[in-house]
N, C-alpha and C positions, 0 to 999 in steps of 0.2 A: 749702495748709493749709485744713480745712472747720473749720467751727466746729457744733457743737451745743447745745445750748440746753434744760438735763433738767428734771423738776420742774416740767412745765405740767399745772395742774391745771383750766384754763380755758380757752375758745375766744379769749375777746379775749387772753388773752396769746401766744396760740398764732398768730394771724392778726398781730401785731405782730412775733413772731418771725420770722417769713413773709417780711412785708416788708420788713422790714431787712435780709437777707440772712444770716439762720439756712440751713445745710445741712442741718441737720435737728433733731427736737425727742423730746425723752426721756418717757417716759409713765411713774413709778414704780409698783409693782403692790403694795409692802410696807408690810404696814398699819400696820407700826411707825413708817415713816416721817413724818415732818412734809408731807409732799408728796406722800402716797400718792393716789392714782385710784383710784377702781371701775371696771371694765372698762367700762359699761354708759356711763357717764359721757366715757370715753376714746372711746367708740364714736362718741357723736355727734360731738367733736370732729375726730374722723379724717376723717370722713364730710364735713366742710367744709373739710378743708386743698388746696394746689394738690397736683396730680398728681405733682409731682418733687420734693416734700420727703419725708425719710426719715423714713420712723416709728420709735421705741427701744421697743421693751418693757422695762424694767428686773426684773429679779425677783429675790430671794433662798432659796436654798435650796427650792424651787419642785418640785413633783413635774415632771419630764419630759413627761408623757402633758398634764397642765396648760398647761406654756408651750406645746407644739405647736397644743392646741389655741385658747388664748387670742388663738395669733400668727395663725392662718388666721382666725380669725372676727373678728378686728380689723382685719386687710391690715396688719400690720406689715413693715419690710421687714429687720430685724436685731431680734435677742435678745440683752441687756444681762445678765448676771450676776454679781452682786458678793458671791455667798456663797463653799461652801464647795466648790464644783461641782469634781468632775476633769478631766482632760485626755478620761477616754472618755466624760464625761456630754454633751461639748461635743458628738460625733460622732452624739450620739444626738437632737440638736435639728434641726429642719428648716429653717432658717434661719442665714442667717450671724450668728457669736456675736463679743462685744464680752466680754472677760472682765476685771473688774478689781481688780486688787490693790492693798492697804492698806499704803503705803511709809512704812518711819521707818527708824534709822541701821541697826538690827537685821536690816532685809530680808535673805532669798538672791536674788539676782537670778537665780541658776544655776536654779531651778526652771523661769524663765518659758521655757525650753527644752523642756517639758515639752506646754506650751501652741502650739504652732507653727501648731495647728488652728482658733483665733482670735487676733482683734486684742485686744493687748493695753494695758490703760485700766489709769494710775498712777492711781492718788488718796492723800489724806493719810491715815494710819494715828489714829483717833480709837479710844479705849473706849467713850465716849459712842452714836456713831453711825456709821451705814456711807455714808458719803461728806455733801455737803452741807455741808462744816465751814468753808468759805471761807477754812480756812488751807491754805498751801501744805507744802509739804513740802520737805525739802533738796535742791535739783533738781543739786547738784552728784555725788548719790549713782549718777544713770541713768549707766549704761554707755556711753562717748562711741559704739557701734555701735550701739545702740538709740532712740539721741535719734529719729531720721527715721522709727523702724517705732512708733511708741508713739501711741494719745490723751492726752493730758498733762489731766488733772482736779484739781482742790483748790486753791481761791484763785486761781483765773486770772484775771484783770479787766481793765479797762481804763489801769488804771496798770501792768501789769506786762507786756500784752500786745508790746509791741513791742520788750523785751528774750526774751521767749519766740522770737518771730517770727523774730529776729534770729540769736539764738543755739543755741536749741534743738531749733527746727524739727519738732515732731512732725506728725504725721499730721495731727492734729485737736487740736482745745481744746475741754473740755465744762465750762461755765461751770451754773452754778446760783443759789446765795447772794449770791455779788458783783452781780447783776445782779436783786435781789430787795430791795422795800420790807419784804415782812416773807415769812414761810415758806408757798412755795406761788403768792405773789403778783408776777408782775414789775414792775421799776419801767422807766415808759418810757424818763425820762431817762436812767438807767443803762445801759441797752439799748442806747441813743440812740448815745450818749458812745462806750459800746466800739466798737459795729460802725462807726462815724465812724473810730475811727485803725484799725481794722483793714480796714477796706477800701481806707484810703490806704496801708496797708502792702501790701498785694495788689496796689495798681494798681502800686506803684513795679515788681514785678518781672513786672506781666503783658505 
């Protein structure tokens, strides 16, 4: 299981993430967000991370011609999409796509069949906002054949990680908010705390 780490709006929390053993770190590009980046600002940051962490471009509803180029002039190494994007907008990106949808009891899961051309990122289904909400979602809803093919996002943290780990197994965990003093801002300890029992849950089955 990798872990990801979204919503770095800064280089100290981004070299922190680093070195606690983040897989990789999320860079929002929507200005609506609480946690949005300027490209210009993401640039420098980039420009200082190690060689084998994975860069996120996060985008919503984003012209095509935009993300291709915002991903090459950044060295991103995947493109996040959490609007309204189709199965053939994914094919038209030049980069591998992370695609994620907004789960409550209402979902079709039957769709994400649609999607086979990226990986596919749950998060909690909010009016408010598009992910970031630090609530989880009813994980008893995922399809018991999807648990292992999924990113599992919305309220991940350090209290709940090792029942994830355990039982649910996704691909990856993209934490945000649980792991934030305030929006935008990571808190060390918190950081701290998680990747501390999630690395002893890694060493147990390495």
């Amino acid at each position: 299981m990798r872990v990801k780490i979204c919503g770095i709006t800064n280089l100290d929390d981004a070299k922190l993430c680093c070195e606690l053993g983040a897989d990789a770190i999320g860079f929002i590009f929507y200005e609506k967000s609480k946690r949005f980046i300027d490209y210009a600002s993401a640039d420098e940051i980039i420009n200082s991370l190690p060689a084998f962490i994975t860069k996120v471009g996060v985008f919503v509803n984003e012209r095509l011609e935009t993300i291709n180029n915002v991903s090459q002039k950044l060295g991103l190494n995947v493109v996040q999409l959490h609007g309204d994007e189709k199965p053939s907008d994914i094919d038209k990106i030049n980069l591998p796509v992370i695609k994620s949808f907004n789960i409550n009891e209402h979902f079709d899961f039957l769709q994400l069949k649609y999607y086979g051309n990226a990986s596919l990122l749950l998060d909690t289904y909010s009016k408010e906002q598009l992910g970031g909400t630090g609530i989880s979602f009813d994980w008893s809803l995922i399809p018991p054949d999807l648990k292992n093919k999924i990113i599992l996002a919305g309220g991940v943290s350090a209290a709940n990680i090792e029942y994830i780990y355990n039982n649910i197994q996704p691909q990856a965990v993209d934490l945000s908010s649980s792991v934030e003093s305030s929006s935008g801002k990571k808190d060390r300890t918190k950081l701290k705390e998680f990747f501390k029992i999630f690395n002893q849950l890694r060493c147990k089955t390495c």
